[in-house]
C-alpha positions in Angstrom: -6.8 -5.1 15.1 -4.2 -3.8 17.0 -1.1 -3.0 14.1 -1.6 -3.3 10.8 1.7 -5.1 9.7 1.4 -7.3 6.9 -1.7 -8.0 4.7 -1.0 -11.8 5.8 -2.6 -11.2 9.4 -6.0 -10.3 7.2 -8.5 -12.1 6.4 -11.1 -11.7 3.4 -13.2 -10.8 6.7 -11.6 -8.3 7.6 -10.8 -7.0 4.0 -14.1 -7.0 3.0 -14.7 -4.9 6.6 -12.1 -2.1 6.1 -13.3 -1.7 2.8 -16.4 -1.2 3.8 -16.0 1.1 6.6 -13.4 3.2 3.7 -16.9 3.4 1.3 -18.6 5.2 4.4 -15.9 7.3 4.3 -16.3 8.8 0.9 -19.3 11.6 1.9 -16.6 13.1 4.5 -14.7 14.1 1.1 -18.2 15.4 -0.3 -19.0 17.9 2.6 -17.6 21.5 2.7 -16.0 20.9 5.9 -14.6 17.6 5.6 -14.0 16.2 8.9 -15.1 13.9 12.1 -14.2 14.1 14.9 -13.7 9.9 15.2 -10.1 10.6 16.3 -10.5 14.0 18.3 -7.9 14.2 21.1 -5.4 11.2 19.2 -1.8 12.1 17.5 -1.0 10.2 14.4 3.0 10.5 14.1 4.1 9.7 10.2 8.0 8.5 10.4 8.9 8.3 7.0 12.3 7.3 6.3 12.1 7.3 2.5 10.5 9.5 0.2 6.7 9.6 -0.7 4.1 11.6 -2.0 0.9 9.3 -2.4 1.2 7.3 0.7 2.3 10.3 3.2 0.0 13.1 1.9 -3.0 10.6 2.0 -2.0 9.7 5.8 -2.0 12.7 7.0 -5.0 13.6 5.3 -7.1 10.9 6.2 -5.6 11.7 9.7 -6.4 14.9 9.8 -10.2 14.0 8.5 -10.7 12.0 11.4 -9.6 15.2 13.6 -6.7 13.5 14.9 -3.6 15.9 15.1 -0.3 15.0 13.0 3.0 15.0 12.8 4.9 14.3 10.1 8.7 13.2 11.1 11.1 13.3 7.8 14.5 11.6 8.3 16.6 13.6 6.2 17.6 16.9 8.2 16.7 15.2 11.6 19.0 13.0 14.1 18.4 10.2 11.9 21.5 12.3 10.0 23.7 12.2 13.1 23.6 8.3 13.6 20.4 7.7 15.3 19.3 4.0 15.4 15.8 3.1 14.5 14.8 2.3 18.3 16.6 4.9 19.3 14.4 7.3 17.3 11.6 5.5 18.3 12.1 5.5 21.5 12.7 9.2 21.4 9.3 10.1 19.7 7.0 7.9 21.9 7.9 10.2 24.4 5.6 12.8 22.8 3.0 9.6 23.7 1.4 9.6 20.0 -1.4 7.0 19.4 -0.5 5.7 16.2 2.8 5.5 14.3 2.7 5.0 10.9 6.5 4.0 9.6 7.7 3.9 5.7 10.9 2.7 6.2 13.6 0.6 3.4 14.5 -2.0 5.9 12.4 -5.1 5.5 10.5 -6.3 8.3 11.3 -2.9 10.6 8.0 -2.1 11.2 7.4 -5.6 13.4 10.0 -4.3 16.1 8.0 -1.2 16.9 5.7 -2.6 19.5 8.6 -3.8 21.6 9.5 -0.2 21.7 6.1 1.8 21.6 2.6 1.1 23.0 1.7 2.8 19.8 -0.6 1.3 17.6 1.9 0.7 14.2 1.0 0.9 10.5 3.1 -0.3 8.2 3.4 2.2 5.0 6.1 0.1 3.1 9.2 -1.6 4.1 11.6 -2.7 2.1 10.7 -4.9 -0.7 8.7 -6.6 1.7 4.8 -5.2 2.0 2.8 -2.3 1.4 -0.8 -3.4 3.3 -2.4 -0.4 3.0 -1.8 0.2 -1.1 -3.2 -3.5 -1.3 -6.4 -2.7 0.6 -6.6 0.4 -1.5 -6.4 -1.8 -4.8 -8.9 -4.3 -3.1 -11.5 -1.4 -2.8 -10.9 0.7 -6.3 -11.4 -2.6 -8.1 -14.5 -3.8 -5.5 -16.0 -0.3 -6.8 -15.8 -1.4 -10.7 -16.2 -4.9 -10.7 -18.4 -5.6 -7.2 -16.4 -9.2 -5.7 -13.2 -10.2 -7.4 -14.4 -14.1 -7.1 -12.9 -14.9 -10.5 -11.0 -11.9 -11.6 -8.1 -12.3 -13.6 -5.4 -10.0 -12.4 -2.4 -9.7 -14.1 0.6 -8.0 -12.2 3.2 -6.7 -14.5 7.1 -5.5 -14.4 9.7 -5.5 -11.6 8.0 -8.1 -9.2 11.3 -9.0 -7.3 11.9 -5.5 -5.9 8.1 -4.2 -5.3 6.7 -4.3 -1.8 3.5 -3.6 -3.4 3.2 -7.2 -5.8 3.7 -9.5 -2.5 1.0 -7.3 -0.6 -1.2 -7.6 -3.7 -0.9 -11.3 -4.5 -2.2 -11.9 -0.6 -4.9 -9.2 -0.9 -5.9 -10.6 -4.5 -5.9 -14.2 -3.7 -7.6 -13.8 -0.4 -10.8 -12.2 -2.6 -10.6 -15.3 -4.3 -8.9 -13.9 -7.3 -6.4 -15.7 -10.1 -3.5 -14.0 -10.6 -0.9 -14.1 -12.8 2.7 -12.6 -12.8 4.4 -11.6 -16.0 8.5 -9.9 -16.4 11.6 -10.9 -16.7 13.3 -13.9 -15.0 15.4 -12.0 -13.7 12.6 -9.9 -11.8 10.2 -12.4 -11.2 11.3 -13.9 -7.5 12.2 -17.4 -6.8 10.1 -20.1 -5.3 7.0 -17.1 -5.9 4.8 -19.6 -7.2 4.5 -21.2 -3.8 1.9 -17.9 -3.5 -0.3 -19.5 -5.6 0.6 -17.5 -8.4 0.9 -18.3 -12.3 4.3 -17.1 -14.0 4.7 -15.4 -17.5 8.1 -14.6 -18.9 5.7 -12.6 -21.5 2.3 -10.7 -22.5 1.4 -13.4 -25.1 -1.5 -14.1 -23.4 -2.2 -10.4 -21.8 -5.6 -10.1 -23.3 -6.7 -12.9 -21.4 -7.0 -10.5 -17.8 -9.7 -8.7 -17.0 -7.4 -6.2 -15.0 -3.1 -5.5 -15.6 -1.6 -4.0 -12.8 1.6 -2.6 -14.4 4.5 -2.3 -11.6 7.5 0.8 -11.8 11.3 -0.4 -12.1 12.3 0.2 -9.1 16.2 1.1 -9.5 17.1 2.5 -6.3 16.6 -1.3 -5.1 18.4 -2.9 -8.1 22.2 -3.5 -6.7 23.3 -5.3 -10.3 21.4 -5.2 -13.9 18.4 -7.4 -14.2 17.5 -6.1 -17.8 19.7 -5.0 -20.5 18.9 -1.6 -20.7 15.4 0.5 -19.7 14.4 0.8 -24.2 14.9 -3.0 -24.3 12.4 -3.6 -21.4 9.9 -1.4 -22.7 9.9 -2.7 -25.8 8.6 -6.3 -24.6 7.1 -5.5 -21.5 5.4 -2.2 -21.7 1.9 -1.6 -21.6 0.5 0.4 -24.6 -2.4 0.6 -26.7 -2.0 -2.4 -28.4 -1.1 -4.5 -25.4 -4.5 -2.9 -23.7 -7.8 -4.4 -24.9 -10.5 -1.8 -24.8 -12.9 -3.6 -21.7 -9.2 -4.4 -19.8 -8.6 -2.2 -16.7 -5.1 -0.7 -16.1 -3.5 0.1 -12.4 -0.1 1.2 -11.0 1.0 2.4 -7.5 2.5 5.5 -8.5 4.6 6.9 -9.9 4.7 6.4 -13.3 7.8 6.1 -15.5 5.9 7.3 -18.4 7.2 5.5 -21.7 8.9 2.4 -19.4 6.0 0.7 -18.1 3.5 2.6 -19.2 2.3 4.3 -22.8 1.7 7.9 -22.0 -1.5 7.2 -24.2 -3.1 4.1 -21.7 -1.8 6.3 -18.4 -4.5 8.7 -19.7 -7.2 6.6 -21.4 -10.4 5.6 -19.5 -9.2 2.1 -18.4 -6.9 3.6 -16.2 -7.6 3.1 -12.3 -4.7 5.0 -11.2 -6.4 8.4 -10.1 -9.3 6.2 -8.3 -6.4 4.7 -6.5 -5.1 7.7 -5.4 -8.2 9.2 -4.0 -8.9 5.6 -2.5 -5.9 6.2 -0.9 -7.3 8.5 1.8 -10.7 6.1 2.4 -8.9 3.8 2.9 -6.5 4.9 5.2 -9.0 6.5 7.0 -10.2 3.3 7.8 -7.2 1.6 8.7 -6.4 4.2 11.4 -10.1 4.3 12.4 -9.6 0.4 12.9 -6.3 1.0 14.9 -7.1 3.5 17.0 -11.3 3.9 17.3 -12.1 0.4 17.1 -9.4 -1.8 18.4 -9.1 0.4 21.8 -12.5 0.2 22.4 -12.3 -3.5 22.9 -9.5 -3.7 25.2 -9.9 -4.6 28.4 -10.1 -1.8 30.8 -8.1 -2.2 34.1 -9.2 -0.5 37.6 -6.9 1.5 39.1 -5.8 -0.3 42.4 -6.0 1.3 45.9 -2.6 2.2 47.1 
């Protein structure tokens, strides 16, 4: 795997294979010095063009875990401020020759273009309302921990579907581990033509008992150009998960961060179905995994060419 763009170019194959490789990752965490040096001698540049805590801190750290070194590139206070294009900054960091890019960006699609412009290996970190592939692997391997193969599963994904990279990333990740899942919100935020994913559609939690696992989804408002919902109190009075919405043996997820009393009960963000700490720290596993995949394994099997006598 040369870039990890979009969970579409994975297969349960290769799923179940990063996932795997993220569970031998978990004693690096354990030891007092947690590193390998997989990575020694690479740079791992993070271009972040929007803000993040969970998905850039547990880049760099898995990063830095592997012993690669890191940059972190911020947009706001850089030349991104004067003008500068996308390419243009692109162009301007692969100078520094970095190995791997890793690009959270709000412009769907973005990440594709980079290697016309880089011989970078690229990882997508969210564009858009388009995907988030490594927050869906992430998912894949918390709930692989709890409930072993997700052959079955009933997963419901809950909220602001239209405007969340994250539920198009999960429905593919999800489906491709051969579980059902369902999609429950608003009309208004529940996508057109989306059942062409293979999904079912809910325009309510009537039947919300029913899942074995409710992955509650954040409103995502700096996406939202008109009102989809009346007002935030009106949403969360049908749509927010609580303690009676939550059967005791359900498990509860979110991708961070938590609009405590909108989607979420403060009560069921801290009760023991909750998932959402184990997807944090599955966050750096994971990741570790991905850029051991971009960079460790997917070099090793290119070609290698002789240099030519002059």
């Amino acid at each position: 795997m040369r870039h990890l763009l979009s969970i579409e170019q994975l297969d349960r194959r290769t799923i179940e294979r990063l996932c795997d490789r993220a569970a031998a990752f978990e004693e690096v965490g354990e030891r007092d010095i947690k590193k390998v040096p997989a990575l020694r001698g690479r740079t791992v540049l993070n271009l972040f063009y929007e803000a993040s805590t969970r998905t850039r801190s547990s880049f760099e750290l898995a990063a830095k875990r592997l012993s690669a070194d890191v940059v972190n590139f911020i947009a706001s206070g850089s030349s991104v401020e004067k003008g500068e294009s996308l390419k243009d900054t692109v162009l301007t960091l692969s100078a520094h020759r970095p190995d791997c890019i890793v690009i959270r960006c709000p412009w769907a699609g973005a990440p594709a273009l980079l290697p016309r412009w880089t011989d970078a290996a690229v990882v997508n970190a969210g564009d858009g309302k388009h995907e988030h592939p490594t927050q869906a692997l992430l998912d894949v391997y918390t709930l692989r921990r709890r409930l072993g193969a997700l052959d079955g599963a009933r997963i419901w994904i809950v909220g602001d579907v239209m405007h969340s990279r994250v539920a198009r990333s999960n429905i593919l990740a999800f489906r491709a581990m051969g579980a059902h899942v369902t999609l429950a919100g608003p009309p208004t935020l529940l996508p057109r033509d989306v059942e062409e994913l293979g999904v079912e559609i809910r325009s309510d939690l009537r039947d919300l008992r029913r899942a074995d696992v409710v992955y509650a989804l954040r409103m995502q408002r700096e996406r939202m150009t008109e009102a989809h919902v009346p007002s935030l109190r009106e949403y969360a009075a049908v749509y927010q998960i609580d303690s009676r919405r939550l059967g005791p043996r359900q498990l509860l997820m979110h991708p961070g961060p938590v609009n405590r009393g909108v989607e979420l009960s403060g009560d069921v963000v801290d009760s023991p179905q909750s998932l959402i700490l184990e997807q944090v720290a599955a966050g750096v596993v994971v990741r570790m995994a991905v850029l051991y995949e971009v960079l460790a394994t997917a070099r090793a099997e290119d070609p290698v060419t002789e240099p030519q006598p002059a």
